[in-house]
C-alpha positions as CSV (number, residue, x, y, z in Angstrom):
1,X,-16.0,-81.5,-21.1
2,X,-12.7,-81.9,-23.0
3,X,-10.3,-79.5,-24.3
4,X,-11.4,-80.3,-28.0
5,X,-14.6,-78.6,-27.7
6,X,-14.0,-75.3,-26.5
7,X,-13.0,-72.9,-29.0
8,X,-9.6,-71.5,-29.4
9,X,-9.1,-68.3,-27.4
10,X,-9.3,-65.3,-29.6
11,X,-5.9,-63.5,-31.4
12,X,-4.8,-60.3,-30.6
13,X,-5.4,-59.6,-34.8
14,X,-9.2,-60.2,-34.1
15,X,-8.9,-57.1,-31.3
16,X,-10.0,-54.3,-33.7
17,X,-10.4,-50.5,-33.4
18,X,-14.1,-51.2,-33.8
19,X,-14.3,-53.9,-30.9
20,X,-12.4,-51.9,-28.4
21,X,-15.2,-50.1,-25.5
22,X,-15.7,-47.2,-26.0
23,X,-15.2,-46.3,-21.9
24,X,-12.6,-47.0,-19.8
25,X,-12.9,-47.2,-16.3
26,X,-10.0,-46.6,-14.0
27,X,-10.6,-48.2,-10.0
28,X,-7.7,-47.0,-7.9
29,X,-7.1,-48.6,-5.3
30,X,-6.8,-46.6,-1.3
31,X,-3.8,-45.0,-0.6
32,X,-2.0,-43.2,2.1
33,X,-2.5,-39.3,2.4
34,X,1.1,-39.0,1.3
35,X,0.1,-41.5,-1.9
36,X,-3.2,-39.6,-2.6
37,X,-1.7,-36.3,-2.2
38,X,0.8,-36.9,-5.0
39,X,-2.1,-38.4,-7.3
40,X,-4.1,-35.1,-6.7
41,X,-1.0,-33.3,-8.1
42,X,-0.6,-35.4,-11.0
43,X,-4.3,-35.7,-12.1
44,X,-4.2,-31.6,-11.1
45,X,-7.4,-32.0,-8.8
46,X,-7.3,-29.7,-5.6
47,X,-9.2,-30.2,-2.6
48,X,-11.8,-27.9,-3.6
49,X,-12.3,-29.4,-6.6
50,X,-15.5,-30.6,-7.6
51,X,-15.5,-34.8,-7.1
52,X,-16.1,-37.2,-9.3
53,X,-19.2,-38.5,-10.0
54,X,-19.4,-41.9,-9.7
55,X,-22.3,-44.2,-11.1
56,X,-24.9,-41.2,-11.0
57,X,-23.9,-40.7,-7.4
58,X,-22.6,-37.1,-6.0
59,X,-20.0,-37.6,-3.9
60,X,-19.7,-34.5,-1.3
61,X,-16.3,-31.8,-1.7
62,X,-14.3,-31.6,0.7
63,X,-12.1,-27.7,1.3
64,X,-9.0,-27.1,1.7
65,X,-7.8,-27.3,5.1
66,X,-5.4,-24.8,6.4
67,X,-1.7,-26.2,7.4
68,X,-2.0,-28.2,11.6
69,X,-5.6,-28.5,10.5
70,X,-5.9,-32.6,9.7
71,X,-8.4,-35.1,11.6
72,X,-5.0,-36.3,13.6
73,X,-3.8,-32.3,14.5
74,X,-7.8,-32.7,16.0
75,X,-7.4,-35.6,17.3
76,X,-4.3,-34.7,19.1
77,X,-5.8,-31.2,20.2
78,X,-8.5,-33.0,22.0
79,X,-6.1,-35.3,24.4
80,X,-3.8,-32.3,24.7
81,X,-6.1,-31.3,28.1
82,X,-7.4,-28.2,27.0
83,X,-10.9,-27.5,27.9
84,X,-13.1,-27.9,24.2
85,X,-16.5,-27.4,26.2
86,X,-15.7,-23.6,27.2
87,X,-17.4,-24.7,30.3
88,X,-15.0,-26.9,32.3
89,X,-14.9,-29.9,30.6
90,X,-17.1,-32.2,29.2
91,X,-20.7,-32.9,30.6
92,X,-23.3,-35.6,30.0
93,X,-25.1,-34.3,32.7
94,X,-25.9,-30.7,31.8
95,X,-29.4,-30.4,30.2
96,X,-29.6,-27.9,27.8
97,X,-33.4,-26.7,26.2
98,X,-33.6,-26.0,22.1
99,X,-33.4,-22.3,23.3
100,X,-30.5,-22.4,25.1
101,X,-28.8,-24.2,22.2
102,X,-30.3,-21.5,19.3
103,X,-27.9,-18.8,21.3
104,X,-25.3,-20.5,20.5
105,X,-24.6,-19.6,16.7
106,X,-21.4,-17.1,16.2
107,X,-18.3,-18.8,15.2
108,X,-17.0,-18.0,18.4
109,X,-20.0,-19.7,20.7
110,X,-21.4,-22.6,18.4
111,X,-23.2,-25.4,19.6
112,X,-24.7,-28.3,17.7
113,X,-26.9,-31.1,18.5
114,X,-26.1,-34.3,16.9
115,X,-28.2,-37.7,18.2
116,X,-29.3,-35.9,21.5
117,X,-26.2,-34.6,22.6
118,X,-24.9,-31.2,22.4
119,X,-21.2,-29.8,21.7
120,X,-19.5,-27.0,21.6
121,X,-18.4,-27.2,17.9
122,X,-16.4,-24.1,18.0
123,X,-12.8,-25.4,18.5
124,X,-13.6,-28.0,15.5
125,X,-14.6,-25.3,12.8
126,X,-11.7,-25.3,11.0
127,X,-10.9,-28.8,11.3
128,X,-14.1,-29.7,9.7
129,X,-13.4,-30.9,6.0
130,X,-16.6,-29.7,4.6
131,X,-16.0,-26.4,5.8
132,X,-17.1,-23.9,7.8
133,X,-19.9,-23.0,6.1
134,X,-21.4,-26.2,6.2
135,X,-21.4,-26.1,10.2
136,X,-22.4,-22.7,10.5
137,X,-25.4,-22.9,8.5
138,X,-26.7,-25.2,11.7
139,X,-25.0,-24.0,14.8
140,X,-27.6,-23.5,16.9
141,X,-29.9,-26.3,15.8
142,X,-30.3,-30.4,16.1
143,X,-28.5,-30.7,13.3
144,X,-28.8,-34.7,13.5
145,X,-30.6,-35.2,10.4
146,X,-28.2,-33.7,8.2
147,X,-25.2,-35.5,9.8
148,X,-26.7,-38.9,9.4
149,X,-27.4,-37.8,5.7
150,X,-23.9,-37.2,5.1
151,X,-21.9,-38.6,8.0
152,X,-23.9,-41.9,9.4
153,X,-20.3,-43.8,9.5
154,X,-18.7,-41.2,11.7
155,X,-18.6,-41.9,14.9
156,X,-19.6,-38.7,16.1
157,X,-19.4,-39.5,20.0
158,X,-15.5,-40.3,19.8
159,X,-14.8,-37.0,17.5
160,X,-16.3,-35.1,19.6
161,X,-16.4,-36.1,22.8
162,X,-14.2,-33.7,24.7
163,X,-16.3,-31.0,23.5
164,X,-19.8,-32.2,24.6
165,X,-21.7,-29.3,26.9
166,X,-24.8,-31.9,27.8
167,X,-27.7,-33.7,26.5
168,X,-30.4,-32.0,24.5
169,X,-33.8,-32.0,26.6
170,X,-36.0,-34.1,25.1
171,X,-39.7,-32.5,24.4
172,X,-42.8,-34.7,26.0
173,X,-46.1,-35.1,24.9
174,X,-48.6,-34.7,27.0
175,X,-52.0,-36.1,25.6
C-alpha cells in the first residue's frame, strides 16, 4: 500500500468544539511518597478522603496515620528486638484454640488469625492504614477471609512475623 492512498491526516481546523470528548481521563503515573504527598496537597485530597472511584470499582480509604506511624517506622520497630508477641517472642509452635484467641479483643491484648496463624496485632494498631477500627471489629476472630478480600497481595507472614503467638488449632471432623 502506497502513500497515495491513505488519506491526508486531519487539520487542527477540522478539531471542533463539537468533536472534542466529552471526558477526560487523567492516568498518573506512581510516584514516591514525597511526589504523592505534594499531589494530595495540590488536588486538596487528605488521607481520609474518600478515593476515587475508578471504572465502577471502590477503591478502599486509607486514615490518617499519626507522625513515626509509616509501614517503614513498622518495619523498623519489628527488627528493633523488642518483644511484639507479649509472650517472649515469636512462636510457631504454640497452639492456640478459637477460645483462647476470642479473649484476646481489647486494644491492649488483640489477637488475630490470618491463614492459620495467630498474632498479637496489638503493637501494629496504629500502624495499620485502614485504621483501628477496621482491626478491632475482628480481634479475637480468624479474620482470614476478610484480609484476603482486601489484602490477598500482602504478604502477611513477613509484616507480621515478629508478632506471631502460634498456629490456630485446626477443628477435625470426626464422621
Amino acid at each position: 500500500m502506497d502513500d497515495s492512498s491513505m488519506p491526508p491526516p486531519p487539520t487542527i481546523d477540522a478539531l471542533s468544539p463539537s468533536s472534542s470528548p466529552e471526558k477526560v481521563t487523567l492516568e498518573v503515573p506512581s510516584t514516591t511518597s514525597m511526589e504523592n504527598s505534594q499531589a494530595s496537597q495540590l488536588l486538596n485530597v487528605t488521607e481520609t478522603s474518600p478515593e476515587v472511584v475508578a471504572k465502577g470499582k471502590k477503591v478502599s480509604r486509607k486514615v490518617q496515620l499519626k507522625p513515626g506511624y509509616a509501614l517503614t517506622n513498622w518495619v523498623d520497630r519489628t527488627k528493633s528486638g523488642e518483644d511484639m508477641t507479649g509472650l517472649g517472642g515469636p512462636s510457631e509452635a504454640r497452639i492456640i484454640t478459637k477460645e483462647e484467641l476470642a479473649r484476646h479483643n481489647t486494644e491492649a491484648d488483640a489477637w488475630m488469625a490470618i491463614r492459620g496463624k495467630v498474632y498479637n496485632i496489638s503493637k501494629y494498631l496504629d500502624y495499620h492504614p485502614g485504621g483501628l477500627p477496621i482491626l478491632m471489629a475482628e480481634a479475637g476472630t480468624d479474620a482470614t477471609l476478610l484480609f484476603d478480600k482486601n489484602h490477598r497481595w500482602v504478604n502477611v507472614d513477613r509484616l507480621l512475623a515478629s508478632c506471631q503467638v502460634g498456629r490456630l488449632k485446626q477443628m477435625t471432623l470426626t464422621i
